[in-house]
C-alpha positions as CSV (number, residue, x, y, z in Angstrom):
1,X,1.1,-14.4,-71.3
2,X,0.6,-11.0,-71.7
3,X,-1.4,-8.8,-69.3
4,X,-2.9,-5.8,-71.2
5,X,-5.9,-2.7,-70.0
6,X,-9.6,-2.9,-71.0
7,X,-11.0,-0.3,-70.0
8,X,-14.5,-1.3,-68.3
9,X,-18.2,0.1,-69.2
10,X,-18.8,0.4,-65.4
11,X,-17.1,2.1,-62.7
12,X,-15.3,4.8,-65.1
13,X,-15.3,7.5,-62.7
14,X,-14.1,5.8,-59.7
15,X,-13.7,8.4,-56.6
16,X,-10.8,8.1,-53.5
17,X,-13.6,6.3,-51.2
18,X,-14.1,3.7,-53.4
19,X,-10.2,3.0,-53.5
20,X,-8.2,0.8,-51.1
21,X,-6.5,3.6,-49.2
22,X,-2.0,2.4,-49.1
23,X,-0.5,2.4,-45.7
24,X,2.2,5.6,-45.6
25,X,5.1,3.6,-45.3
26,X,8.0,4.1,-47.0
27,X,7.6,1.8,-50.1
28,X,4.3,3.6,-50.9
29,X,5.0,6.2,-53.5
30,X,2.9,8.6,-52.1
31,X,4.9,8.3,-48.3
32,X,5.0,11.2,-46.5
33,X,7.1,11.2,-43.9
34,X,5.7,12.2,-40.5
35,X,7.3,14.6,-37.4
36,X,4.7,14.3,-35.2
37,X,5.6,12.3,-32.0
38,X,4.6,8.6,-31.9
39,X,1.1,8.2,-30.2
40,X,1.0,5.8,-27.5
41,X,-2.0,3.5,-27.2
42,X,-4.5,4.1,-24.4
43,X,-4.5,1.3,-21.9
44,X,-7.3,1.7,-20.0
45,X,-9.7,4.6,-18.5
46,X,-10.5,5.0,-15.2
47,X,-12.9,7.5,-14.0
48,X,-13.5,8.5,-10.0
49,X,-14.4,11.2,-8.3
50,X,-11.6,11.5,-6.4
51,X,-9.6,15.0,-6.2
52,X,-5.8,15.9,-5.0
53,X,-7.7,16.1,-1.9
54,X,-7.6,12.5,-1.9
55,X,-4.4,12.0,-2.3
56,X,-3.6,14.7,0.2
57,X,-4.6,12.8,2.6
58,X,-3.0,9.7,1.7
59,X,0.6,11.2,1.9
60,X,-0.8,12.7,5.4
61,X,-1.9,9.5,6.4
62,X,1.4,7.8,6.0
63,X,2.4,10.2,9.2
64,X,0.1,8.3,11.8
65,X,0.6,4.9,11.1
66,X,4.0,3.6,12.3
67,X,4.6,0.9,9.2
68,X,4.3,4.0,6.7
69,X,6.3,6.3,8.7
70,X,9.0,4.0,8.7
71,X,8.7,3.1,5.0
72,X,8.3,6.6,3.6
73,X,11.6,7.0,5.8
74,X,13.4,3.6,4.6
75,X,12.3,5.1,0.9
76,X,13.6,8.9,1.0
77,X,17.2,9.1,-0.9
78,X,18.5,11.1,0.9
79,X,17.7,8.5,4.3
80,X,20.5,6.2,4.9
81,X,20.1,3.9,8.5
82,X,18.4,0.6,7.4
83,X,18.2,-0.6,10.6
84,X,14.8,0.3,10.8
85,X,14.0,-2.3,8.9
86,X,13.8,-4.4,11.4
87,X,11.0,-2.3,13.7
88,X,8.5,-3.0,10.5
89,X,5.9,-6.1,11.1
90,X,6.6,-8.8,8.9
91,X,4.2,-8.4,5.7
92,X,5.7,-4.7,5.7
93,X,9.6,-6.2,6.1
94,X,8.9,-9.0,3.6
95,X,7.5,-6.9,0.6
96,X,10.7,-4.3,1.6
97,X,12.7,-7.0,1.3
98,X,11.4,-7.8,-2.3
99,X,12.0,-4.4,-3.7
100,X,8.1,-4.0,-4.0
101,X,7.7,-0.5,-2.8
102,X,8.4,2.8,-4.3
103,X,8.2,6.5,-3.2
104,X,7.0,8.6,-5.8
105,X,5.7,12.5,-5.0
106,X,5.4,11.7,-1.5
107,X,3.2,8.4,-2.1
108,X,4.0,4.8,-1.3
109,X,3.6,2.8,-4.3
110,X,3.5,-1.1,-4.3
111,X,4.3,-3.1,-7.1
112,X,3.6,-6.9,-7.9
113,X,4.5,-8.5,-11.6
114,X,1.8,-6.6,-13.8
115,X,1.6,-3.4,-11.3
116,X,2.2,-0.6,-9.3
117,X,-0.4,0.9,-6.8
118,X,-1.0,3.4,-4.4
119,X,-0.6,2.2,-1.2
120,X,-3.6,2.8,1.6
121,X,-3.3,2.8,5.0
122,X,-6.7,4.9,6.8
123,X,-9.7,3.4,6.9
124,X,-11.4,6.2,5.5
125,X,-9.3,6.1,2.4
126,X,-9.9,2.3,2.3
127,X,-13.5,2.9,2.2
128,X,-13.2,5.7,-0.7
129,X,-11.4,2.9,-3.1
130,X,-14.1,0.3,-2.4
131,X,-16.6,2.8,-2.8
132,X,-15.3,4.3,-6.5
133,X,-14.1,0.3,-7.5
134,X,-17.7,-0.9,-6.7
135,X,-20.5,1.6,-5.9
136,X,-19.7,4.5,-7.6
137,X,-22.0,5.1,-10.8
138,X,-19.1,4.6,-12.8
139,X,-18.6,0.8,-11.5
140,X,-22.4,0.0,-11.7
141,X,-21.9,-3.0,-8.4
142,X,-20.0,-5.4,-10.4
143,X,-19.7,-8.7,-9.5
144,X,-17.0,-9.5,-6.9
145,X,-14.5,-11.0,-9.3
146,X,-14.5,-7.7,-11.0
147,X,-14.0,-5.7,-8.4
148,X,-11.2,-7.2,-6.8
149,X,-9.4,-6.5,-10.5
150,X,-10.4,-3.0,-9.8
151,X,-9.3,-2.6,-6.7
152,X,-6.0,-4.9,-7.1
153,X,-5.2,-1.9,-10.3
154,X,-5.6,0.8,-8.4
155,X,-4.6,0.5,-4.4
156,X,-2.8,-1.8,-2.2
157,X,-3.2,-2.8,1.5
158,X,-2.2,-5.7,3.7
159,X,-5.1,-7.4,4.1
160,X,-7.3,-5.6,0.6
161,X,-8.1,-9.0,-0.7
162,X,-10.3,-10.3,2.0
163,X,-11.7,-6.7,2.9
164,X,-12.6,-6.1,-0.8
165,X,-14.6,-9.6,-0.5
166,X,-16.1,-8.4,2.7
167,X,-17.3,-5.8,1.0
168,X,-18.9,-7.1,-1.7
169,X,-20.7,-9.4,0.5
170,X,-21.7,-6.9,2.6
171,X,-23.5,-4.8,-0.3
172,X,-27.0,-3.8,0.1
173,X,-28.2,-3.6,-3.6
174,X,-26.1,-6.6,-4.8
């Protein structure tokens, strides 16, 4: 069998948008090769109205409550007597124990399987996270499901579960 080119009465002068368009990969004869730096993908977007104030206040916060005092202590490299350890209430000891939190710039981070969050300790703080995660006009009062997600990917706290529930319950305009 022989394969051999008619040309065809329609489509003659066929344009670059009417073409399929070949990867740039190396077995493409046209490859170019590129310098620029890989991109990486976008995970996810959040957007808040909270400023480095906020966070200000967070690494301020961590002075007044004894837990975080001792933790931000326990977590400092250059901080060697673990026997502290043992002045920490038990959620605080147990999640120690696990390796789950992390100082980073002078915040507490907590991380589970799939995470690492800011830890939280002042009500007021509290109360700035549950507003952004589910009043804010950026959240638009989603349903409680939803916000717990929200919250669980962006703070941590003892007891945020049930308080983010309470909250949601609580809501006026849902």
């Amino acid at each position: 069998m022989t394969i051999v080119h008619e040309a065809g009465n329609i489509h003659k002068n066929a344009d670059g948008l009417s073409r399929w368009a070949l990867a740039n990969t190396p077995d493409n004869p046209a490859y170019v090769p590129s310098e620029a730096e890989p991109q990486i993908p976008i995970e996810g977007i959040n957007i808040t109205d909270i400023g480095t104030e906020f966070f200000e206040e967070v690494r301020e916060s961590y002075k007044q409550d004894k837990n975080w005092h001792i933790l931000t202590s326990l977590l400092d490299e250059d901080f060697k007597d673990t026997s502290l350890v043992k002045e920490l209430d038990e959620v605080w000891r147990n999640s120690y124990s696990e390796g789950r939190f992390h100082l980073f710039d002078g915040i507490i981070y907590h991380r589970t399987k799939h995470s690492c969050v800011m830890t939280l300790c002042r009500r007021l703080l509290i109360n700035t996270i549950l507003h952004e995660c589910h009043d804010s006009i950026y959240s638009g009062h989603l349903s409680e499901d939803r916000t717990l997600e929200k919250v669980k990917n962006c703070a941590w706290w003892p007891s945020w579960r049930k308080e983010t529930i309470e909250y949601c319950h609580t809501c006026d305009r849902c």
